[in-house]
PDB file as gemmi writes it, atoms N, CA and C in Angstrom:
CRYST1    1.000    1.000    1.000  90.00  90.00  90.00 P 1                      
ATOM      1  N   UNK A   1      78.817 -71.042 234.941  1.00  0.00           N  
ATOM      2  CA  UNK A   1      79.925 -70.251 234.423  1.00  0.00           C  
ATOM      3  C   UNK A   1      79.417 -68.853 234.103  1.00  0.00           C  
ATOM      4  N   UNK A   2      80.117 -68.031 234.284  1.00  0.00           N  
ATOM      5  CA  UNK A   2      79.888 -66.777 234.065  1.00  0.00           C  
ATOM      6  C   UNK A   2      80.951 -65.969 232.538  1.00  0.00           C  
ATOM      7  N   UNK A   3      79.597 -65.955 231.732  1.00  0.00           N  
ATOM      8  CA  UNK A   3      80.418 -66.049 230.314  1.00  0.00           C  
ATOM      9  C   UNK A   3      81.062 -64.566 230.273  1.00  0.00           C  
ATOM     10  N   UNK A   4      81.934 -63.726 229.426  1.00  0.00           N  
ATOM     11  CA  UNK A   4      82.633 -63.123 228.826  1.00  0.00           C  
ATOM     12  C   UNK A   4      82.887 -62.800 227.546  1.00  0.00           C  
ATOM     13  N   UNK A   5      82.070 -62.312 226.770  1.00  0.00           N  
ATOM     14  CA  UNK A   5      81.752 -62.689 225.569  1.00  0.00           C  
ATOM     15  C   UNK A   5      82.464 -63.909 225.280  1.00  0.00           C  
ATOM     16  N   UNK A   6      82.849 -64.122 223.552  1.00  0.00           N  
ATOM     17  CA  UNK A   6      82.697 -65.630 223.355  1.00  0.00           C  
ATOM     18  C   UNK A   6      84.017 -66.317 223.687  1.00  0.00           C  
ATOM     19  N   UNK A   7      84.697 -65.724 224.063  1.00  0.00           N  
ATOM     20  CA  UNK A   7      86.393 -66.186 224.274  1.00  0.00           C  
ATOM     21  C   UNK A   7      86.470 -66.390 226.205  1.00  0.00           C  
ATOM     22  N   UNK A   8      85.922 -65.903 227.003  1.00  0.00           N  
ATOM     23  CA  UNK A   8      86.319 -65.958 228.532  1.00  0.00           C  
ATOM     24  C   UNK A   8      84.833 -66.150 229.094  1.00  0.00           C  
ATOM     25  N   UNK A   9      85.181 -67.466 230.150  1.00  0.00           N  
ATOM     26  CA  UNK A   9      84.389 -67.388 231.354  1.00  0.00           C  
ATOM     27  C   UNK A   9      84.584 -67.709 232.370  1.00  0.00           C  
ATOM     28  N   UNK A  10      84.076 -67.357 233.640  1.00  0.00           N  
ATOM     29  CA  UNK A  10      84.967 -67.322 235.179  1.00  0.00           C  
ATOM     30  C   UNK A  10      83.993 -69.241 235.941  1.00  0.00           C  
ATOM     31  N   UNK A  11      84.554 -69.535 236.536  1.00  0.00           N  
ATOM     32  CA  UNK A  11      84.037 -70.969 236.765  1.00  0.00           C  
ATOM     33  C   UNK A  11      84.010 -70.867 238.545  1.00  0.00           C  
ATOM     34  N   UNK A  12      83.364 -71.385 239.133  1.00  0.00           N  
ATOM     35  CA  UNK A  12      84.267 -71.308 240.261  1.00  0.00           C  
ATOM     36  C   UNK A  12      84.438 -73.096 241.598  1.00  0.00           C  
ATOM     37  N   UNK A  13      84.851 -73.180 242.251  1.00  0.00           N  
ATOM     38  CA  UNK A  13      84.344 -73.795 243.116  1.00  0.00           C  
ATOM     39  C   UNK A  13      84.521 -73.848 244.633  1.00  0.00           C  
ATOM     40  N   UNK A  14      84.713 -74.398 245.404  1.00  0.00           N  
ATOM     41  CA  UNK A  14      84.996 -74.103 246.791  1.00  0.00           C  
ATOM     42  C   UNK A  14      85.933 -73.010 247.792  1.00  0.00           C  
ATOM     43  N   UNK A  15      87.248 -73.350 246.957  1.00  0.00           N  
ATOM     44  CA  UNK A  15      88.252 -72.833 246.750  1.00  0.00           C  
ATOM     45  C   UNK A  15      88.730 -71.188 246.367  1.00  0.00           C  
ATOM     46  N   UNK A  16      87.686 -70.869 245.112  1.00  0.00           N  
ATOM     47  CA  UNK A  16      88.135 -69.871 244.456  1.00  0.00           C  
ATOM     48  C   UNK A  16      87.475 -69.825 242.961  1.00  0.00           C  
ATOM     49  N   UNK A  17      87.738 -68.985 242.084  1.00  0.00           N  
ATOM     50  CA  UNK A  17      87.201 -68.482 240.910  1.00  0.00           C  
ATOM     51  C   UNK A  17      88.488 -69.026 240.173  1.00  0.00           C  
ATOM     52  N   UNK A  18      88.206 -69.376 238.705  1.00  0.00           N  
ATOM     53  CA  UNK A  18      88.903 -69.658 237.393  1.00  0.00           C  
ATOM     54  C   UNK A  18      88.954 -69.423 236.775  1.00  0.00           C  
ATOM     55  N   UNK A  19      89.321 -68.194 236.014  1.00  0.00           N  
ATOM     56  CA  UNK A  19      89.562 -67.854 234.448  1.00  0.00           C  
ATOM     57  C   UNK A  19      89.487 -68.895 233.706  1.00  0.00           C  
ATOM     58  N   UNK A  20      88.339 -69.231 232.317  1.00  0.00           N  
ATOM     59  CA  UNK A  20      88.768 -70.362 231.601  1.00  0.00           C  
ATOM     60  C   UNK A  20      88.413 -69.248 230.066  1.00  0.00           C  
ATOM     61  N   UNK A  21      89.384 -70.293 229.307  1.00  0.00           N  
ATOM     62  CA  UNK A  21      89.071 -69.659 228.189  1.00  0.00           C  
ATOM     63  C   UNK A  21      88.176 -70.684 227.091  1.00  0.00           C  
ATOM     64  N   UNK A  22      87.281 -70.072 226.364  1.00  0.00           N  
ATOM     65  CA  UNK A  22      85.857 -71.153 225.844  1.00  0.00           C  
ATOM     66  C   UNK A  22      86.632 -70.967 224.549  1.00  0.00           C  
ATOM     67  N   UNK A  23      86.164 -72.091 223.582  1.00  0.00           N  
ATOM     68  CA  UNK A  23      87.249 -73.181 222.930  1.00  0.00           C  
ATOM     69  C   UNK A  23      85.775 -73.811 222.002  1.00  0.00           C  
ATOM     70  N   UNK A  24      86.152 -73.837 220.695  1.00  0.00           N  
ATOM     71  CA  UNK A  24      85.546 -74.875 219.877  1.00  0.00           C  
ATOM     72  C   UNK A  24      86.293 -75.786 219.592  1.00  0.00           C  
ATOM     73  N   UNK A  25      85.505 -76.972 219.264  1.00  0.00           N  
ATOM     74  CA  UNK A  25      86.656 -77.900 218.652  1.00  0.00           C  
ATOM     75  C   UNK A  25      86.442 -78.391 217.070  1.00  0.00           C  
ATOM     76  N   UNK A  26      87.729 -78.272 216.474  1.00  0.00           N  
ATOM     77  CA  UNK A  26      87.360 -78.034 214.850  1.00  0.00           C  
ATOM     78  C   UNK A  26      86.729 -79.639 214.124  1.00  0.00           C  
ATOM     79  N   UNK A  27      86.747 -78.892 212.861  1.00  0.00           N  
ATOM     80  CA  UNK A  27      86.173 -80.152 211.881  1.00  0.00           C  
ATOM     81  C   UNK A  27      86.684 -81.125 211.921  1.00  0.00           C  
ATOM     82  N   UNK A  28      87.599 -81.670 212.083  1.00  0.00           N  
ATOM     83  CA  UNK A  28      88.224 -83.388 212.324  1.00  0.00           C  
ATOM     84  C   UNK A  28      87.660 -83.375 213.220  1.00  0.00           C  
ATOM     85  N   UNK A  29      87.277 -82.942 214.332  1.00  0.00           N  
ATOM     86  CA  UNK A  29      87.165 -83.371 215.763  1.00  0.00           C  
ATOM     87  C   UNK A  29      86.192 -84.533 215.885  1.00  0.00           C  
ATOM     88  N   UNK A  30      85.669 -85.544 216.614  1.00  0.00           N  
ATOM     89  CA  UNK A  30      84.603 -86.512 217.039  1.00  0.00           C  
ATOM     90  C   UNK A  30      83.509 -85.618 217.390  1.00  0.00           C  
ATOM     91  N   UNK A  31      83.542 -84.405 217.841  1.00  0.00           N  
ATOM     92  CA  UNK A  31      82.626 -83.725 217.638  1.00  0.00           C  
ATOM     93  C   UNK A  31      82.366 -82.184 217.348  1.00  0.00           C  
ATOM     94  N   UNK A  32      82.626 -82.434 215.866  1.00  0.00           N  
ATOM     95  CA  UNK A  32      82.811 -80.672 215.448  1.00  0.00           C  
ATOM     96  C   UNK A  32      82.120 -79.626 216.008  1.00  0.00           C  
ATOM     97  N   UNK A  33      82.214 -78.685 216.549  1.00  0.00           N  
ATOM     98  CA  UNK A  33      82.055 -77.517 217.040  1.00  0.00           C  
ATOM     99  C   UNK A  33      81.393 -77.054 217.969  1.00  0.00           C  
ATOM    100  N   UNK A  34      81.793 -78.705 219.207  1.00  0.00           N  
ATOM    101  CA  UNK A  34      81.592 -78.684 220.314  1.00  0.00           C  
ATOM    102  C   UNK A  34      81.968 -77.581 221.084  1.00  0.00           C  
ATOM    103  N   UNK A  35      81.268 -76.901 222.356  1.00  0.00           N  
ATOM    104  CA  UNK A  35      82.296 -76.039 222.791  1.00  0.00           C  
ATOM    105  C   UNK A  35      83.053 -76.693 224.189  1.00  0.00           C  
ATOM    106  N   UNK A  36      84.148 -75.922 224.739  1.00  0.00           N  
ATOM    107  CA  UNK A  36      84.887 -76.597 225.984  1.00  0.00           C  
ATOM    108  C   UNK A  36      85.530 -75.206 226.585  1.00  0.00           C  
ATOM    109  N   UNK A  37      85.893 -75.996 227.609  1.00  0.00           N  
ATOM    110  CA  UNK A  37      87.294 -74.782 228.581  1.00  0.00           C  
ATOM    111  C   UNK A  37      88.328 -75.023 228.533  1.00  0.00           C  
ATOM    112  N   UNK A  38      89.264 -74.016 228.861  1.00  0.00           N  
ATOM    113  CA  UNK A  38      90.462 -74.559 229.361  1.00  0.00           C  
ATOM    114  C   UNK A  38      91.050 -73.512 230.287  1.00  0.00           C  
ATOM    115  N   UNK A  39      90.976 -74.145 231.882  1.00  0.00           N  
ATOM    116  CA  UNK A  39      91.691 -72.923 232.516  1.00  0.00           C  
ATOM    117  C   UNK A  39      93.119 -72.382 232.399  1.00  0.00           C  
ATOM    118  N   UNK A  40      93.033 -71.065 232.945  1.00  0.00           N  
ATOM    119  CA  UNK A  40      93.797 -69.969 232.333  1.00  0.00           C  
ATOM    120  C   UNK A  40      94.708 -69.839 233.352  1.00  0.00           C  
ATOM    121  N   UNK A  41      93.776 -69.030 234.724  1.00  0.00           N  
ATOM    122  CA  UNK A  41      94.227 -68.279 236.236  1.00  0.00           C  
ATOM    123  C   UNK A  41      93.056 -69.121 237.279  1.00  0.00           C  
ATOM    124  N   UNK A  42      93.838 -68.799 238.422  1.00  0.00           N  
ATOM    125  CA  UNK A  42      93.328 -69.073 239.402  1.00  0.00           C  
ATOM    126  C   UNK A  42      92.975 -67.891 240.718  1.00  0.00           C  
ATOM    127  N   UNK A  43      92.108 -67.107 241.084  1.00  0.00           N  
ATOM    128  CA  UNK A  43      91.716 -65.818 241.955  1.00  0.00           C  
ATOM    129  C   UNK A  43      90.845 -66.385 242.828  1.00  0.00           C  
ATOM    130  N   UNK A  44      90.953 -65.237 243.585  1.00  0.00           N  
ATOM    131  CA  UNK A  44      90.401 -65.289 244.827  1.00  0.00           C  
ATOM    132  C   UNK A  44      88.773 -64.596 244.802  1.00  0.00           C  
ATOM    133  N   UNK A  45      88.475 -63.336 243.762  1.00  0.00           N  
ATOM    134  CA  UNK A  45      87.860 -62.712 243.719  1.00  0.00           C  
ATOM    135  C   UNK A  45      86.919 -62.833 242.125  1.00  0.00           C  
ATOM    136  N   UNK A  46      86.018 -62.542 242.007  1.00  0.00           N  
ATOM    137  CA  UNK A  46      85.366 -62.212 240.783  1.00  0.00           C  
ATOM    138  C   UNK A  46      86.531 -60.899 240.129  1.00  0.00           C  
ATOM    139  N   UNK A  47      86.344 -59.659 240.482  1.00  0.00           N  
ATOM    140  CA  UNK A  47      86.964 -59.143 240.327  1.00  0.00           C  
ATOM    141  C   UNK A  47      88.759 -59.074 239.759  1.00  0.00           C  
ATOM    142  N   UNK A  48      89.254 -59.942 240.432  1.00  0.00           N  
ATOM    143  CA  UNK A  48      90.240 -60.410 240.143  1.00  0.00           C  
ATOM    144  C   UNK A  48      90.474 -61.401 238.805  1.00  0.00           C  
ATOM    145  N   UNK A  49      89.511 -62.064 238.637  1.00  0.00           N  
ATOM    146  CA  UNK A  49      89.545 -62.445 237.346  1.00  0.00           C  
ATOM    147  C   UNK A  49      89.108 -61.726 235.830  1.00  0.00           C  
ATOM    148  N   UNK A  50      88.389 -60.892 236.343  1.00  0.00           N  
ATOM    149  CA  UNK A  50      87.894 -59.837 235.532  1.00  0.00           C  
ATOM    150  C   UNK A  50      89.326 -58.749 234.816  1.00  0.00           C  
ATOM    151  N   UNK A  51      89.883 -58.644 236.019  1.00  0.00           N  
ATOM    152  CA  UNK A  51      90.944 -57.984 235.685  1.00  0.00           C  
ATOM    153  C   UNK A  51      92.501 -59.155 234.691  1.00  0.00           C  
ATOM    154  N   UNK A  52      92.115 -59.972 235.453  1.00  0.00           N  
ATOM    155  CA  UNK A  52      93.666 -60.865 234.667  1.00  0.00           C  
ATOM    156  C   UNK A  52      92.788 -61.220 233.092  1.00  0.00           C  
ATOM    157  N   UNK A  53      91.687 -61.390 232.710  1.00  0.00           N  
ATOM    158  CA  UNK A  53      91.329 -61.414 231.394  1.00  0.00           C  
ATOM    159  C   UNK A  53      91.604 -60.230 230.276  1.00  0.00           C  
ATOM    160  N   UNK A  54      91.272 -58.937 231.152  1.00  0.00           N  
ATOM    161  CA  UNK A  54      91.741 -57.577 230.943  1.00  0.00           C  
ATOM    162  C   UNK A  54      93.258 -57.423 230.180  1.00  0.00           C  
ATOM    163  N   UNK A  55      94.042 -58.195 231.161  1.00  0.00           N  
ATOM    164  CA  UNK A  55      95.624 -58.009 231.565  1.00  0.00           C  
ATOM    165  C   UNK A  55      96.314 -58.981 230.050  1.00  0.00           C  
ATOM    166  N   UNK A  56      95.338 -60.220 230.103  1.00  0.00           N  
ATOM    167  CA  UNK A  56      95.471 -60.840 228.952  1.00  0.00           C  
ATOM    168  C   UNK A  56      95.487 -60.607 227.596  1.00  0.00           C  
ATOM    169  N   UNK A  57      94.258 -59.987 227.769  1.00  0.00           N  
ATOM    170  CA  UNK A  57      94.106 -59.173 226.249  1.00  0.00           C  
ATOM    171  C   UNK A  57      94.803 -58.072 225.625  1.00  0.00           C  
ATOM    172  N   UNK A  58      95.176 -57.326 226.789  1.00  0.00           N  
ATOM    173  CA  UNK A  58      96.274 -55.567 226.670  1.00  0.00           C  
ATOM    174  C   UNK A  58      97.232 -56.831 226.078  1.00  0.00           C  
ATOM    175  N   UNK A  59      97.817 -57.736 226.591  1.00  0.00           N  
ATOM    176  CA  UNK A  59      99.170 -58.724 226.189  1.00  0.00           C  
ATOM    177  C   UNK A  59      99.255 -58.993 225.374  1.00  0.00           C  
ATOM    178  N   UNK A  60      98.315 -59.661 225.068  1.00  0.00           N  
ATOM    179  CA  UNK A  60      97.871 -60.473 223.131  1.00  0.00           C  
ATOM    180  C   UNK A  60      97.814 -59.113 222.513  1.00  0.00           C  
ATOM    181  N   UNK A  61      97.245 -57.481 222.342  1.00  0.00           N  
ATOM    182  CA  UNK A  61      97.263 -56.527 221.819  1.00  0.00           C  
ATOM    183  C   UNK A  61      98.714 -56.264 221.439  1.00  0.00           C  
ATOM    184  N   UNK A  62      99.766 -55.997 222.484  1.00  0.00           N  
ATOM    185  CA  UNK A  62     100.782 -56.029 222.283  1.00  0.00           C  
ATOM    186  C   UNK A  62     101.598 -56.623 221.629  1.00  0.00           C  
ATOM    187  N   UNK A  63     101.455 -57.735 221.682  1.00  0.00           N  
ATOM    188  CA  UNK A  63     102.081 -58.660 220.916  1.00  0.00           C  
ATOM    189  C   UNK A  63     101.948 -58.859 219.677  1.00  0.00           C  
ATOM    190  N   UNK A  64     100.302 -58.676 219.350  1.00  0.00           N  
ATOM    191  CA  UNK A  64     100.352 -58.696 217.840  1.00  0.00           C  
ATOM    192  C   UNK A  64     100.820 -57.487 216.645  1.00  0.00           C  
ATOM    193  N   UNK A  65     100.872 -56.373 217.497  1.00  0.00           N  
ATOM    194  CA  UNK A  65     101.741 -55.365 216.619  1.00  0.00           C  
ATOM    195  C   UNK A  65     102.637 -53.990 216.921  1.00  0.00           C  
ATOM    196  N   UNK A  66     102.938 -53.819 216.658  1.00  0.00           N  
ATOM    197  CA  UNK A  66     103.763 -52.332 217.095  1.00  0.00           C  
ATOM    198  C   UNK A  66     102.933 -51.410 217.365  1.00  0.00           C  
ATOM    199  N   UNK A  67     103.338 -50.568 218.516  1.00  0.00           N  
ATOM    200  CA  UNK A  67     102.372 -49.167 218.337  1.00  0.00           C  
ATOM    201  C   UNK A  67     103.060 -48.220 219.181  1.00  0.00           C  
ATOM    202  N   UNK A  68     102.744 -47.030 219.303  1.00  0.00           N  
ATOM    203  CA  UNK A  68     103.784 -45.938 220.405  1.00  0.00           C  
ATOM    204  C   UNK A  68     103.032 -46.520 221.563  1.00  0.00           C  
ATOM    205  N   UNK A  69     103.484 -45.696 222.785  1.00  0.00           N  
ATOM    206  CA  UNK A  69     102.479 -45.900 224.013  1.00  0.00           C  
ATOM    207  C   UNK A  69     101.636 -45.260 224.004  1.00  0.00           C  
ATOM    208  N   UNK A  70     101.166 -44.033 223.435  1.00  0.00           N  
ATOM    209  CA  UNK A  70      99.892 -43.454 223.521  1.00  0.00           C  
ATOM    210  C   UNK A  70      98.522 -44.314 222.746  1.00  0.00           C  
ATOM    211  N   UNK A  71      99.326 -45.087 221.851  1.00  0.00           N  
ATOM    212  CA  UNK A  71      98.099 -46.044 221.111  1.00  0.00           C  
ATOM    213  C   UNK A  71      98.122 -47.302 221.879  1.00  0.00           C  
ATOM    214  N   UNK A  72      98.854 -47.460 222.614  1.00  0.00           N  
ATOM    215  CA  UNK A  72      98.868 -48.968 223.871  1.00  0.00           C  
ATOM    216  C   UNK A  72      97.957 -48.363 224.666  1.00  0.00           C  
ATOM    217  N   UNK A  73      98.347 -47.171 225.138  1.00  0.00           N  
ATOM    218  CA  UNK A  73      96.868 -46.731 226.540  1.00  0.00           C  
ATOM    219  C   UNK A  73      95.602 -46.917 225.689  1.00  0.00           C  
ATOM    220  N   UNK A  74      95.461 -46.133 224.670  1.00  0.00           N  
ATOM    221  CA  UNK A  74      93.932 -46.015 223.708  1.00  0.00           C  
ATOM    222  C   UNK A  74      93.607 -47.394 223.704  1.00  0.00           C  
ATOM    223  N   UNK A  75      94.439 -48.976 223.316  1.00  0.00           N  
ATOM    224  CA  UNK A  75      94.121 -49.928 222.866  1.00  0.00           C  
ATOM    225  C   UNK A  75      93.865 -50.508 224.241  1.00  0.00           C  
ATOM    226  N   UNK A  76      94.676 -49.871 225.232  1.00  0.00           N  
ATOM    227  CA  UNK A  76      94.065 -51.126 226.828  1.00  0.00           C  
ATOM    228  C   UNK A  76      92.760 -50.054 227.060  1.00  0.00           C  
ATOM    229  N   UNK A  77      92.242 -48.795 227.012  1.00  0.00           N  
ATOM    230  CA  UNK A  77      90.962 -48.497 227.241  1.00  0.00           C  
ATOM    231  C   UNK A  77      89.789 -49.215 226.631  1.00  0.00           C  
ATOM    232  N   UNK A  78      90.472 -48.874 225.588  1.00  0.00           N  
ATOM    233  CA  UNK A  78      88.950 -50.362 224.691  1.00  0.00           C  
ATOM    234  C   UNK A  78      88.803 -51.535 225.028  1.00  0.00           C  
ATOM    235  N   UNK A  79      90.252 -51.952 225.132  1.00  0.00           N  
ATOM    236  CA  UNK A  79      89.770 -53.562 226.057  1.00  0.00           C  
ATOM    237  C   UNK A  79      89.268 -53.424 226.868  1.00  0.00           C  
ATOM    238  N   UNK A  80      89.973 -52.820 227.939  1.00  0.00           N  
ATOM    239  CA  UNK A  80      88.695 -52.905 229.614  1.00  0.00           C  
ATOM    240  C   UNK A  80      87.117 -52.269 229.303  1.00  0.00           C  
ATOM    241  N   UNK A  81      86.922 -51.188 228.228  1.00  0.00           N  
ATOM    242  CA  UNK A  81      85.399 -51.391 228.144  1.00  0.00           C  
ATOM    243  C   UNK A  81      84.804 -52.022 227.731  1.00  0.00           C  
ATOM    244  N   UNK A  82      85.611 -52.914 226.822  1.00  0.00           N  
ATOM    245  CA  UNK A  82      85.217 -54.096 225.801  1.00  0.00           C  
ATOM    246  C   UNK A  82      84.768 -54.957 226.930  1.00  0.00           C  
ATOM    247  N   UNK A  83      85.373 -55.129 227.699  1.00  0.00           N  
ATOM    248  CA  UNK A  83      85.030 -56.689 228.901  1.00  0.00           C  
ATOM    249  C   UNK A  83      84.181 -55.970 229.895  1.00  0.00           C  
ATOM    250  N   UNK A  84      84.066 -54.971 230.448  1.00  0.00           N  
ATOM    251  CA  UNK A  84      82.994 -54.380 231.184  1.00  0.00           C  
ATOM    252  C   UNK A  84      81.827 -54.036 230.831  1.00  0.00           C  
ATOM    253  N   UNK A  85      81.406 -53.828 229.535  1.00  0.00           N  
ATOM    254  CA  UNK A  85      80.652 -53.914 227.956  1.00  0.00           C  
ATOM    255  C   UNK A  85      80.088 -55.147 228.433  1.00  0.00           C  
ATOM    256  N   UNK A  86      80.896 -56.479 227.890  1.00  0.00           N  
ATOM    257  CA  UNK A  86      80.330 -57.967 227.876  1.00  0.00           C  
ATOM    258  C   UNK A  86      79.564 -58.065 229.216  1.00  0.00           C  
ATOM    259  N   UNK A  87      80.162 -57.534 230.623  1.00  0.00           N  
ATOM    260  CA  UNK A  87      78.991 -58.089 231.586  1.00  0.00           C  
ATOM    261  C   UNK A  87      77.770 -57.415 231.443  1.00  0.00           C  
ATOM    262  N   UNK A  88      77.692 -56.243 230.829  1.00  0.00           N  
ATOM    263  CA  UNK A  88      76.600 -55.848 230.631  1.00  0.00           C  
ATOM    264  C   UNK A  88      75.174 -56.287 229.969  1.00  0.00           C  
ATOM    265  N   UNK A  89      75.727 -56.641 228.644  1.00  0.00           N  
ATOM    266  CA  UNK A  89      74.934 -57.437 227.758  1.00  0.00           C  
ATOM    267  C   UNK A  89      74.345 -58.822 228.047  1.00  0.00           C  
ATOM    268  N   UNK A  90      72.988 -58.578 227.599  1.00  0.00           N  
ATOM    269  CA  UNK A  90      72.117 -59.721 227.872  1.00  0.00           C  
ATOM    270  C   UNK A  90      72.348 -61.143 227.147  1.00  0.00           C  
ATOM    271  N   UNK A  91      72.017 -62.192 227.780  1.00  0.00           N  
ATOM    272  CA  UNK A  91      72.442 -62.989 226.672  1.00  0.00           C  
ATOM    273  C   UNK A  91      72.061 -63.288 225.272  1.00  0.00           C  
ATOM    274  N   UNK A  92      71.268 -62.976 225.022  1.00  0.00           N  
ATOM    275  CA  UNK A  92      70.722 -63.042 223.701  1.00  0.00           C  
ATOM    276  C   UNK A  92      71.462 -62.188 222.935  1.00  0.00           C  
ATOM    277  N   UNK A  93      71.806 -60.452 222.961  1.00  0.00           N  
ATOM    278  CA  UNK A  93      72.673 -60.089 222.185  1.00  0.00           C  
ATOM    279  C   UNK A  93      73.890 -60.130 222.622  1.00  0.00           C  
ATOM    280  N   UNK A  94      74.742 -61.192 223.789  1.00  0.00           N  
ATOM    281  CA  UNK A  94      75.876 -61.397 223.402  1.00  0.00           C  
ATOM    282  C   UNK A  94      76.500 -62.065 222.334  1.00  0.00           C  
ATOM    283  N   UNK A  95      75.674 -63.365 222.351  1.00  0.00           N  
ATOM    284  CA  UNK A  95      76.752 -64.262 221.380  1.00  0.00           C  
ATOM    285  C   UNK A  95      76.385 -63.596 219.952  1.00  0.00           C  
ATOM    286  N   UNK A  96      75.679 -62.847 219.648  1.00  0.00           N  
ATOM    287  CA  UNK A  96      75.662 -61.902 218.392  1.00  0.00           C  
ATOM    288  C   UNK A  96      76.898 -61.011 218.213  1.00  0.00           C  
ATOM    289  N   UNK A  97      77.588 -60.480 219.359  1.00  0.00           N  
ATOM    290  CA  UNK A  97      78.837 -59.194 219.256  1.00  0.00           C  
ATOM    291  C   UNK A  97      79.771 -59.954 219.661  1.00  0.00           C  
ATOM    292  N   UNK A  98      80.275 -60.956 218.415  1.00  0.00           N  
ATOM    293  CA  UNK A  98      81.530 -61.323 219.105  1.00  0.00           C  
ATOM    294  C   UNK A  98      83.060 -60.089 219.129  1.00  0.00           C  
ATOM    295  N   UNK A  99      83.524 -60.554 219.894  1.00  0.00           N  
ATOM    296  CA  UNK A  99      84.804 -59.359 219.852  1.00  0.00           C  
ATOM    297  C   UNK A  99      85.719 -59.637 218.524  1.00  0.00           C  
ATOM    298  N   UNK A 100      86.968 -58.283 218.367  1.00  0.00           N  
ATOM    299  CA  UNK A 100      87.593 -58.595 217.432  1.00  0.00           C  
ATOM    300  C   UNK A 100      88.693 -59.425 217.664  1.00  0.00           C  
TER     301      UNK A 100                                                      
END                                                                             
C-alpha cells in the first residue's frame, strides 16, 4: 500500500489502483487500535487517485464550514500541498505529522 499520511492509502491489483481510507478500530473493539481499510474509489492511474483524495478533502473542507470562494481556493491549495507534502515525507517523520 502506498500510504498518504495517516487517513489515505492507494492499494492496487491487477485491474487498477484503490483509494482506501486507513481506519482504527476503537476501544470496545476485539482488537483495540487495530488498523484497517476501507475502499473509497476505484482508478486507473496512481495519479488519478492522488487526485480523487485531493477532491475528497476540498469536499469534507467545504462541508464543514462556510467560507467566501477566495478562502475555498486558499483552503483547496493547502490541501493539494498537504497530499503532495505526504508523498514526500519519509516514513519515519510521517506518522509523526498527522494532518488536521
Amino acid at each position: 500500500m502506498i500510504r498518504l499520511g495517516n487517513e489515505y492509502g492507494i492499494t492496487a491489483d491487477g485491474n487498477g489502483y484503490a483509494v482506501e481510507q486507513i481506519r482504527v478500530t476503537g476501544p470496545e473493539s476485539k482488537e483495540p487500535g487495530k488498523e484497517y481499510t476501507t475502499p473509497i474509489s476505484y482508478h486507473a492511474t496512481v495519479d488519478k487517485c492522488i487526485k480523487a483524495i485531493i477532491g475528497r478533502m476540498c469536499r469534507g473542507a467545504v462541508a464543514e464550514c462556510d467560507m467566501t470562494l477566495g478562502e475555498a481556493a486558499e483552503k483547496f491549495r493547502e490541501i493539494e500541498e498537504r497530499v503532495y507534502e505526504w508523498a514526500k515525507i519519509g516514513e519515519g517523520e510521517r506518522n509523526d505529522k498527522r494532518a488536521d
